[in-house]
C-alpha positions in Angstrom: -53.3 100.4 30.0 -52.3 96.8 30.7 -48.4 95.7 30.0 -47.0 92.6 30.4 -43.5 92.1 32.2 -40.8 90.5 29.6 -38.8 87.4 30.7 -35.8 90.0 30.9 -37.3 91.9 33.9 -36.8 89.1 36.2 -35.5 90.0 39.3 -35.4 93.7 38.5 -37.0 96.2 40.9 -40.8 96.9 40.0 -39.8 100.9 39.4 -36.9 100.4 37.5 -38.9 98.4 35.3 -41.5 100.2 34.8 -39.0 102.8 34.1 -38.2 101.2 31.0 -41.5 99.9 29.6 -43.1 103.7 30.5 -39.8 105.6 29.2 -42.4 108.0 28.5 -42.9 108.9 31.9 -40.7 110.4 34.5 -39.7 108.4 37.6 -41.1 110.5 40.0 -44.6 110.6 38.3 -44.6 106.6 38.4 -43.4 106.9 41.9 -46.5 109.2 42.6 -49.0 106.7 40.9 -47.6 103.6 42.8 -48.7 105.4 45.8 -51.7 106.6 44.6 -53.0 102.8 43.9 -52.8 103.2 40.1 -50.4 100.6 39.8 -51.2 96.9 40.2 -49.4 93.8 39.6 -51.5 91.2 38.6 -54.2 93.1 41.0 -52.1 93.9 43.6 -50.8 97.9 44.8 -46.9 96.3 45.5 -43.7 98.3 46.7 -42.0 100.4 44.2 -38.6 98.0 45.8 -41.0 94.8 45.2 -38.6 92.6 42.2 -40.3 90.7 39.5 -40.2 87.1 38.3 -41.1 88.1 34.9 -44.7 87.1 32.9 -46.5 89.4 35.7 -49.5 92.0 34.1 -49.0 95.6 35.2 -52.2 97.7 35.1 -52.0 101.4 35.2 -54.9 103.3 35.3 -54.1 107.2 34.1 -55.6 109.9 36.2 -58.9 111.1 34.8 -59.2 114.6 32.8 -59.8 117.6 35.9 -60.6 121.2 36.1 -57.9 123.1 38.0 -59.3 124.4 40.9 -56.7 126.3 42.7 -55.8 128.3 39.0 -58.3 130.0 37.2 -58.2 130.6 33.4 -57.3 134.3 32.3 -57.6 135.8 28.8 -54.0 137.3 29.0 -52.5 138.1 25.7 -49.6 135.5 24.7 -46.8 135.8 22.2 -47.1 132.7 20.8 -43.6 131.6 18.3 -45.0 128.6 17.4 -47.4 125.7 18.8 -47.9 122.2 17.5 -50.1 119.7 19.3 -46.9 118.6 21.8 -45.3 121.9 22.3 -46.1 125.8 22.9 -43.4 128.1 22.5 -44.0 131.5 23.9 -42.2 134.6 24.0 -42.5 136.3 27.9 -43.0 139.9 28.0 -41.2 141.5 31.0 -43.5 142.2 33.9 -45.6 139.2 33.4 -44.7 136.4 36.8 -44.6 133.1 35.7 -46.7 130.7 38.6 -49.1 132.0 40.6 -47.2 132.6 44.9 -47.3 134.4 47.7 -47.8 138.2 46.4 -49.1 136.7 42.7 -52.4 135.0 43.3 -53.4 135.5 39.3 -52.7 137.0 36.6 -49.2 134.9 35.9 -48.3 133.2 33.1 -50.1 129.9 34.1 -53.2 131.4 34.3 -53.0 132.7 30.8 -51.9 129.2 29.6 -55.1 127.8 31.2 -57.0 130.0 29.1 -55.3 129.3 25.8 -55.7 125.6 26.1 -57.7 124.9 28.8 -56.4 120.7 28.8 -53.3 122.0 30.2 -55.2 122.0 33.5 -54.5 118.0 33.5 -50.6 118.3 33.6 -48.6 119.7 36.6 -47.8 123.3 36.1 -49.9 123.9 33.1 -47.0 122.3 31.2 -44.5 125.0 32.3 -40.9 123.0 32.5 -38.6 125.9 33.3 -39.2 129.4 34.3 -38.0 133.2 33.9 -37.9 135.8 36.6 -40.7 138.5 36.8 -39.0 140.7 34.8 -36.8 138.9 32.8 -38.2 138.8 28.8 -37.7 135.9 26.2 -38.3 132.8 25.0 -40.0 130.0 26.8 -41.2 126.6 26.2 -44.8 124.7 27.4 -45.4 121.5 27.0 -48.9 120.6 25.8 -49.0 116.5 26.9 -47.4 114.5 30.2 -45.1 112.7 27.4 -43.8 115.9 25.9 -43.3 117.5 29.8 -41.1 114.1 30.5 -38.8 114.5 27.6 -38.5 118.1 27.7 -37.3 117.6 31.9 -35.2 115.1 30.7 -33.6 117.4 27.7 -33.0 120.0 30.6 -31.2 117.7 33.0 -29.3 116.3 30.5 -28.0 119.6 29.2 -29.2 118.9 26.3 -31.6 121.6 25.6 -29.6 125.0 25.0 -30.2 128.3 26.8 -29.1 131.6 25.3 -29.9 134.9 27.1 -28.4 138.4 26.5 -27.8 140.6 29.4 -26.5 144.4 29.6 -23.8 143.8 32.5 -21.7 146.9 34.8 -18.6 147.3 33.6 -16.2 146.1 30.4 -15.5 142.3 29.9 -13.2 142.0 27.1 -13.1 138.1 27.0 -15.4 135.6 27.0 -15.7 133.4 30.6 -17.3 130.6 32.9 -18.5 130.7 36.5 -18.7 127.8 38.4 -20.2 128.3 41.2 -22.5 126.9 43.3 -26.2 129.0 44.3 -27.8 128.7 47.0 -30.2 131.3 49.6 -28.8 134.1 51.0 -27.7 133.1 54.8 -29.0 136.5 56.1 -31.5 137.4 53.6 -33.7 134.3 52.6 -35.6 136.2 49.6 -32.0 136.3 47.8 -30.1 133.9 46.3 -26.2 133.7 46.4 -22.7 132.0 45.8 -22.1 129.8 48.8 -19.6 127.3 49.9 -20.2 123.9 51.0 -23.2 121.8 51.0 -25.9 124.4 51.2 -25.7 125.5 47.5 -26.6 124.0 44.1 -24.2 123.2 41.1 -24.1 126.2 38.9 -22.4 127.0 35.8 -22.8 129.8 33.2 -21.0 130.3 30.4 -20.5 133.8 29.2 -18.7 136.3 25.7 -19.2 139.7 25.3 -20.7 140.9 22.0 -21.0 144.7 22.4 -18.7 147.0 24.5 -20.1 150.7 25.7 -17.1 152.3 27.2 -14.8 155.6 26.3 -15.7 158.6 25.7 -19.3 160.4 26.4 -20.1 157.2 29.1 -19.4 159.4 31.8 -17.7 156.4 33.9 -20.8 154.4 33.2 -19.1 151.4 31.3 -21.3 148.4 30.2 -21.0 145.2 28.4 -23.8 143.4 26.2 -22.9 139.7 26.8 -24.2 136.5 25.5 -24.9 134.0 28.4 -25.3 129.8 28.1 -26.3 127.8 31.0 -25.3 124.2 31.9 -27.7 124.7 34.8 -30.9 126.1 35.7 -30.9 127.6 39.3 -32.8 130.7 40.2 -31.6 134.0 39.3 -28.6 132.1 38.0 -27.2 134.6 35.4 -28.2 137.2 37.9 -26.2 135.8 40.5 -23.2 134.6 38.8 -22.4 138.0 37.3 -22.7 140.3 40.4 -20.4 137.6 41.8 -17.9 138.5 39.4 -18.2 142.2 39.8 -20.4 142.7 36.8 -24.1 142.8 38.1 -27.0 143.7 35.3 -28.1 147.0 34.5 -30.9 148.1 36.2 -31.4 144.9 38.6 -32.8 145.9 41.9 -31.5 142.9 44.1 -27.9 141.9 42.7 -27.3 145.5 40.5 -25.6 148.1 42.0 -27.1 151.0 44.0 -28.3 154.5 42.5 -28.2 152.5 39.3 -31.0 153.9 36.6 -30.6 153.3 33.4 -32.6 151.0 33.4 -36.5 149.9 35.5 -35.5 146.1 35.3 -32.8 143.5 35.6 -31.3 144.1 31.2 -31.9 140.3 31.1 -33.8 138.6 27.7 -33.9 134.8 26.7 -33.6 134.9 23.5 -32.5 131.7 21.9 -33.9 128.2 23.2 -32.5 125.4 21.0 -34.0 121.5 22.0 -35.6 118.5 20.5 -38.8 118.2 20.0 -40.0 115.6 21.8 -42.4 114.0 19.5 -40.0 114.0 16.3 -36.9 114.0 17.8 -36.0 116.6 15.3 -33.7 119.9 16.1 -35.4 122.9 16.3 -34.3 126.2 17.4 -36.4 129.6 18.4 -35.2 133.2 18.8 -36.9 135.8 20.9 -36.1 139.7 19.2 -35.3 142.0 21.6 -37.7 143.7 23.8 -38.4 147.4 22.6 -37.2 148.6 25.8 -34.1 146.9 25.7 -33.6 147.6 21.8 -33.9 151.5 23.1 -32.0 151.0 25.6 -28.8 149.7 23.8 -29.7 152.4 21.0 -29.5 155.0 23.9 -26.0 153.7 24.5 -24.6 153.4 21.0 -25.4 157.4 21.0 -23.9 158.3 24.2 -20.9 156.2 23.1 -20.3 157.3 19.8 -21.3 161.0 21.0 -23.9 160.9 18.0 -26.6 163.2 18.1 -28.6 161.2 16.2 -28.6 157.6 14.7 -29.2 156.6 11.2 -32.9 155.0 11.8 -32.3 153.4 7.8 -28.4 152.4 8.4 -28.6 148.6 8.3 -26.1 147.9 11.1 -29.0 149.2 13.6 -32.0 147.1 12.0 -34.3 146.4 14.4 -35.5 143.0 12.9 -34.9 140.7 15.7 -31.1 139.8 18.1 -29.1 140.0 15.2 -28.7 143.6 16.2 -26.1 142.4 18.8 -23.7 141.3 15.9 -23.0 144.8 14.5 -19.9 145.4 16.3 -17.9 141.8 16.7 
């Protein structure tokens, strides 16, 4: 690809420029070519701080299509909500670990993505932009070139691109909430995350309104909330975190939950709306994630021992199963 420098790039800093004439492309990937040599400036590999005097010919040469050698392909099942030439949006069962780590060599997400379309082996990370916990279930999205990855980062730290997750919390909240708090490692345990003061932590901010309450009688003390969770920010185990903080860890999570606790094998945690631009039309588009089965039998479970029910009205359309409008039946 050869571009020539405009007359109103002079004096501007060779990455800031080509920062705007690749908007296409993230800083930090153009920062990675420069030093790789696949940059040149009228045939010379200059500085990233180098400024230009304008009329200059930049020629970038793209890295060439590879096989991923450290990932192998895997013919896991995915559940696929829709997929275009630019984007993949999948739907993560619980259980299945998104990159491939210490502990998860294979068998992850990533590998299954290699499979499916085996050119995602030319862009970092398979295309994955964001991530979910182990077992955390719900809706992700994949990008499927390096421009699409770009604009879908850029959507993220922008806040543009909206998160929704349900989660099945201890305890009653009776009003909706924000905590802004910053996340950061444990101090005495390094495989947890936590609230922390100062410098050491991340921005962090999740916004939070209950939509179902599970308290009175037949709970036996066991109170719960169904609540609908947005987040500004993206940090790990983020909604995790933030609600233990504020004395209202998920059912059934084995780090953050509390002790003794099972009602539940995993953390009650599901993505289930993802709302973004695409990035090739620019247009709105928005993709829900139904419940789990487990989590759907899980909140059926409650609705019984709340309502001291023997048995529930499988063909009574307040508890349809058709997808997360079920969490709208008792506003």
């Amino acid at each position: 690809m050869r571009l020539c420098v405009p007359p109103d790039l002079a004096d501007v800093r060779l990455d800031a420029a080509l920062a705007r004439l690749l908007p296409e492309h993230s800083r930090s990937r153009l920062s990675e070519w420069l030093a790789e040599g696949r940059i040149l400036v009228d045939g010379q590999h200059l500085p990233g701080k180098t400024r230009l005097a304008g009329g200059e010919t930049i020629a970038l040469s793209l890295p060439e299509a590879s096989t991923d050698t450290e990932n192998a392909p895997e013919d896991i099942p995915l559940d696929i909500l829709h997929e275009d030439e630019h984007l993949l949006i999948l739907d993560k069962p619980p259980g299945l670990v998104v990159h491939p780590g210490a502990g998860n060599p294979d068998g992850t997400l990533l590998n299954a993505l290699l499979h499916h379309a085996p050119q995602l082996a030319d862009i970092p990370r398979a295309g994955i932009v964001h991530r979910l916990d182990r077992d955390t279930s719900g809706v992700m999205m994949v990008a499927k070139t390096l421009t699409a990855q770009t604009a879908l980062v850029r959507q993220l730290q922008a806040r543009t691109a909206s998160r929704e997750y349900l989660a099945l919390v201890d305890g009653v909240i009776a009003r909706p909430g924000t905590v802004d708090a910053a996340i950061g490692r444990h101090p005495r345990d390094r495989t947890r995350m936590a609230v922390v003061v100062g410098t050491s932590g991340k921005p962090a901010v999740t916004h939070y309104r209950p939509r179902e309450r599970f308290d009175g009688p037949g709970m036996a003390g066991r109170n719960a909330t169904l609540v609908e969770c947005q987040l500004e920010t993206g940090r790990t185990h983020q909604i995790r975190v933030h609600m233990a903080h504020i004395r209202h860890p998920l059912v059934g999570d084995p780090v953050y939950g509390r002790r003794g606790d099972d009602r539940f094998p995993r953390q009650a945690l599901h993505a289930w709306r993802l709302t973004l631009e695409h990035p090739e039309s620019g247009e709105t588009v928005r993709f829900v994630s139904p419940l789990p089965p487990d989590m759907r039998t899980l909140l059926k479970n409650l609705r019984r021992e709340r309502d001291q029910r023997a048995k529930i009205d499988e063909d009574d359309e307040s508890y349809d199963d058709d997808g997360v409008e079920i969490v709208y039946v008792r506003d």
